[in-house]
N, C-alpha and C positions, 0 to 999 in steps of 0.2 A: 504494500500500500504506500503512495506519495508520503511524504510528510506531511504537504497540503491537505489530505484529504484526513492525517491522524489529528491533524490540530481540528479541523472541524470535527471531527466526533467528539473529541475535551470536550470544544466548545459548547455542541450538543448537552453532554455531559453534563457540565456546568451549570448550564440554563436549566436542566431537569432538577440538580440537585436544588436549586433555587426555590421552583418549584414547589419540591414533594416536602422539603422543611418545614412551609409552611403549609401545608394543605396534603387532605389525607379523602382521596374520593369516596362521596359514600353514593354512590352509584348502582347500580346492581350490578352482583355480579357477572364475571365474563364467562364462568363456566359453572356447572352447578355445584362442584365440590371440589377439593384438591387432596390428594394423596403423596403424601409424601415418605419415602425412603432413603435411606443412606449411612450417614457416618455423622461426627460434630459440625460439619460444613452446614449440616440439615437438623441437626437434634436442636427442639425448644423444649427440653424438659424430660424427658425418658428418663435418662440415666441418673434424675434426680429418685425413683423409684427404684432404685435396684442398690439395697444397702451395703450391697459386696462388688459395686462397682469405683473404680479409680481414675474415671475418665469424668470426671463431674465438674462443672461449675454454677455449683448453686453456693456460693459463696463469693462476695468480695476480692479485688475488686470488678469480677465480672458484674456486667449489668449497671453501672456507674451510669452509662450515657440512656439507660431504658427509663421509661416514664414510672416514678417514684424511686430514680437508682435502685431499681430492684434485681436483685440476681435471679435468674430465672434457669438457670441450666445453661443457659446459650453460650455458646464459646467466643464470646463477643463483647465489649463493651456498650453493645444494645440491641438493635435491632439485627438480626443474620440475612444474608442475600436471600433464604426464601419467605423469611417475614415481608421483604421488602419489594419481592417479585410479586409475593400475594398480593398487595396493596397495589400496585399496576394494575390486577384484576380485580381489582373493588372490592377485595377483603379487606378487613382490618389489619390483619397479620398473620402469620401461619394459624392453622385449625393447631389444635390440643394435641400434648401426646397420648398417642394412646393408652398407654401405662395407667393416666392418670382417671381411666374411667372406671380402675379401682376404689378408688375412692367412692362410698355407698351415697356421698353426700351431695356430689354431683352426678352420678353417674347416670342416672335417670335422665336428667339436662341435657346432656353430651351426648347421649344416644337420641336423644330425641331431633338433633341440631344436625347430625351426622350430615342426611344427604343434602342440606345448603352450605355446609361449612368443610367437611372432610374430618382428615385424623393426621397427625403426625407420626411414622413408625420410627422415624429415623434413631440412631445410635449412636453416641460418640463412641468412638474407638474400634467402631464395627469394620467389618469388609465384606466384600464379595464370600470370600469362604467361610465357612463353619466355624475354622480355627481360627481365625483372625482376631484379634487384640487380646484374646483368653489369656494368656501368659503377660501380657506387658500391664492389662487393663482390670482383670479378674471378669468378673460379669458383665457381658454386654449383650446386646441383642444384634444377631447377624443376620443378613439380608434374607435368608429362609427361612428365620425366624419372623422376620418381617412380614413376610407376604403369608405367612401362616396365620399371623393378626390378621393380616386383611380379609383375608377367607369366613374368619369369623363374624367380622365388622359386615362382609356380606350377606349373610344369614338374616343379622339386624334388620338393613336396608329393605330385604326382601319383604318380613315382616311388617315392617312401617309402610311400604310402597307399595306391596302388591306387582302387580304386573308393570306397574311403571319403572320397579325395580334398574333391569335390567338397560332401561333407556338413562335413568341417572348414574350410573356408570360408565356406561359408553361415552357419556359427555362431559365427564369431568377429567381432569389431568389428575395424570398421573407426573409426579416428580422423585428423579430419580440421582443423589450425588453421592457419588459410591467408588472407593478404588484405591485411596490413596491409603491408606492405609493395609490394604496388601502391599502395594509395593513398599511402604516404610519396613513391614517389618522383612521380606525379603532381605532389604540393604543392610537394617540393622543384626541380621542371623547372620549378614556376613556372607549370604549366599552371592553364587557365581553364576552367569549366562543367564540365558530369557528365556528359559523354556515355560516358566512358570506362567507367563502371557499366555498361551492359547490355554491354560487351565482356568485360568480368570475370565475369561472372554465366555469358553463352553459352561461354563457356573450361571454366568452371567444372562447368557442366551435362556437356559434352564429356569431360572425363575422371572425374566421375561415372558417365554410362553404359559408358566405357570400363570402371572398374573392377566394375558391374554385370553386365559381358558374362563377367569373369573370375571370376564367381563370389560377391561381396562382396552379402550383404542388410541386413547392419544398421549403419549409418552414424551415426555420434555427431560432430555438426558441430560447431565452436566459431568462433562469427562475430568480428569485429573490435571490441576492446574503443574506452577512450574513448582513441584514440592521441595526439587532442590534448593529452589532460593529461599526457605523458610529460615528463619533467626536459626534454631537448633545445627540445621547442615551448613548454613553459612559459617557459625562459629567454629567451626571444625577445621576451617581454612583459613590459615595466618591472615591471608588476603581479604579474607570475608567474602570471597566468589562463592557463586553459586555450586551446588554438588551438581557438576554438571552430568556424570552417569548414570544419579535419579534423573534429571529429565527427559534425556533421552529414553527410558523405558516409559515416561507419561507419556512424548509423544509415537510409542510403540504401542503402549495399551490404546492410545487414542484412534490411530486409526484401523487397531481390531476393529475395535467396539462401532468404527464410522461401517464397517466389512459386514458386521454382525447385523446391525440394521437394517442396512440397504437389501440383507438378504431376509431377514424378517418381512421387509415392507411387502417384500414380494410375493411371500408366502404365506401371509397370515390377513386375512381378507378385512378389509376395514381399519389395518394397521398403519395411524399417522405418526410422523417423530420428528421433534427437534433437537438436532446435537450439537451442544456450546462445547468448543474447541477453550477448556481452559487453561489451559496452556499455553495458548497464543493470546490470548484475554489476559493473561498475567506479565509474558513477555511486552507485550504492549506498553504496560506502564511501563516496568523495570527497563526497558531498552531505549526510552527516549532522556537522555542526559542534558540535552538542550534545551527541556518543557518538561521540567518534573512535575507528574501529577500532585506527587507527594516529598515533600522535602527529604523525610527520612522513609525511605525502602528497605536497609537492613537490619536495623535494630528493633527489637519490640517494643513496644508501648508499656507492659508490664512482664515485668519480669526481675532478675537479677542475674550479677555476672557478665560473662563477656557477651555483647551485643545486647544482652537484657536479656538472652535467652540459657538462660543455665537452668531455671526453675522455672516451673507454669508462675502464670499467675496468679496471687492471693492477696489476703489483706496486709500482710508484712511486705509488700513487694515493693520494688521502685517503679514507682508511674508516671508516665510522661507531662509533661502540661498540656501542652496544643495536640488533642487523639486525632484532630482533622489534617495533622502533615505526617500522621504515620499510615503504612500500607498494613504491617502487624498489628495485631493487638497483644497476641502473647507468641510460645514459641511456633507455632503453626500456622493461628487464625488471622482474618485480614479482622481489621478495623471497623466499627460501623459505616466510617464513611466508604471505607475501600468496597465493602457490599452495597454499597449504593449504586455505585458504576456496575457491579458485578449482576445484579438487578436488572439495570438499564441495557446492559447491552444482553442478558439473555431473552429481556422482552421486544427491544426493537431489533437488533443484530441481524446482521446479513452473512452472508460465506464471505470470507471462508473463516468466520469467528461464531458463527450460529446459524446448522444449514442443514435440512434444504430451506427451513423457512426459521421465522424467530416463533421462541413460545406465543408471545402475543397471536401471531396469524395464526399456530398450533387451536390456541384457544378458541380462535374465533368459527373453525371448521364445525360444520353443520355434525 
């Protein structure tokens, strides 16, 4: 892409974030409900239910920038990119997790709001596989786990809707951000070669169909951003460069997953999909040094140690001032404002950064 043409997307950018600060549509919504799946990229709260999980922020100073500085689970200082992707479609912000329809006190509520609103399945620390964060993370829920929630949450629907059932699923999105944390912990076991790709991709496809079988057509995928450039792998290099042989297997996983798709599209009747390339969404910012989105790109916002990334973040941590000139928020996650863009360009985005079409158009399909 020109430069010309990156400075006008900022510009874009810019004007939108103007925008959405102050004003929050209450519109009807774009599609009847949102489902969403994945990792802490997408978790509002999950893993705040699972007492033997270590992937958690429902504490300080997560949620500092959310409305009543409340911590919320989110791995963010507020609002996450699918809180903020919802609101494009005239939610308020992400649906609930599902976890929390445990609760005997809402739970009635929340089933009854289902098919206008959705459910959150998503998981910090989760992956693609079965086995994924269990050892680093303890208890997490994993993407087959996930979609075995959803299976029940369909029975609900069924119940409540009747015959209509099956037409409020067809038309609500499915959201799905999921991956990087397979390959984290690939790098971090120290493993060698890429074989483990086509094993992530066939899992992948697996509970794709699964959730196709349940009903789901329109799929808004957000592939593995550039993980190498996270605080944690930067600080590993004197330099503070990016771990550049994680990104290269993102943008390997990336274009399985673009392979996997296109051959779903083809074979699974009624099956639409938008894929955000986030790892060209991430290089974008980090590679323009002439027009910093963000002042600071390698250091986290909260943290400690070198870069600010040697420990998550917490209430004892070092916190930045200005969260709006950092791309991090801790050792992993972007920043509230960094999900704003990330938002923006999964709902308007064109190829070769969100393709064949952007969520938004996904949504809008009859």
């Amino acid at each position: 892409m020109a430069k010309s043409a990156i400075f006008s997307l900022w510009l874009n950018i810019i004007v939108y974030l103007g925008i959405l600060g102050s004003h929050v549509s209450h519109s009807q919504p774009v599609v009847p409900a949102l489902y969403i799946f994945g990792d802490s990229t997408a978790d509002v709260g999950t893993n705040d239910y699972l007492p033997n999980s270590k992937a958690r922020a429902d504490f300080p100073f997560n949620g500092i920038d959310f409305p009543h500085s409340k911590p919320t689970g989110r791995f963010s200082n507020g609002y996450n990119t699918i809180d903020l992707l919802a609101q494009q479609l005239h939610f308020h912000q992400s649906p609930p997790p599902y976890l929390s329809f445990l609760d005997s006190n809402i739970s009635q509520f929340l089933i009854r709001n289902v098919p206008t609103k959705g459910i959150n399945f998503a998981s910090g620390g989760s992956g693609i596989l079965r086995s994924t964060g269990h050892k680093k993370w303890g208890r997490v829920i994993c993407f087959e786990e996930q979609v075995q929630q959803f299976s029940s949450v369909c029975s609900k629907i069924s119940e409540l809707l009747g015959p209509n059932a099956i037409a409020n699923i067809s038309k609500s999105l499915f959201i799905i951000s999921v991956g990087s944390n397979d390959i984290f912990e690939h790098f971090d076991a120290k493993h060698t070669g890429r074989k483990y790709i086509p094993t992530l991709i066939s899992t992948y496809e697996t509970h794709l169909r699964n959730l196709y079988k349940l009903g789901a057509r329109k799929f808004g995928i957000v592939s593995v951003g550039a993980i190498g450039c996270c605080p944690i792998y930067r600080k590993s290099n004197k330099s503070g460069d990016c771990k550049e042989a994680m990104n290269v297997d993102a943008q390997l996983f990336y274009s399985a997953l673009r392979g996997l798709l296109q051959k779903l599209s083809s074979e699974c009747k009624g099956l639409k999909y938008a894929l955000a390339d986030a790892y060209k969404l991430t290089r974008l910012i980090i590679d323009q040094p002439e027009r910093p989105v963000f002042k600071e790109m390698k250091r986290a916002c909260c943290g400690n140690g070198t870069l600010n990334a040697d420990e998550p973040c917490k209430k004892d941590s070092v916190l930045c001032g200005d969260r709006n000139t950092y791309l991090f928020w801790d050792q992993y996650h972007p920043t509230q404002q960094a999900s704003y863009l990330a938002a923006y360009s999964l709902y308007k985005g064109s190829p070769p950064y969100v393709e064949p079409m952007s969520f938004g158009n996904l949504a809008l399909l009859p």
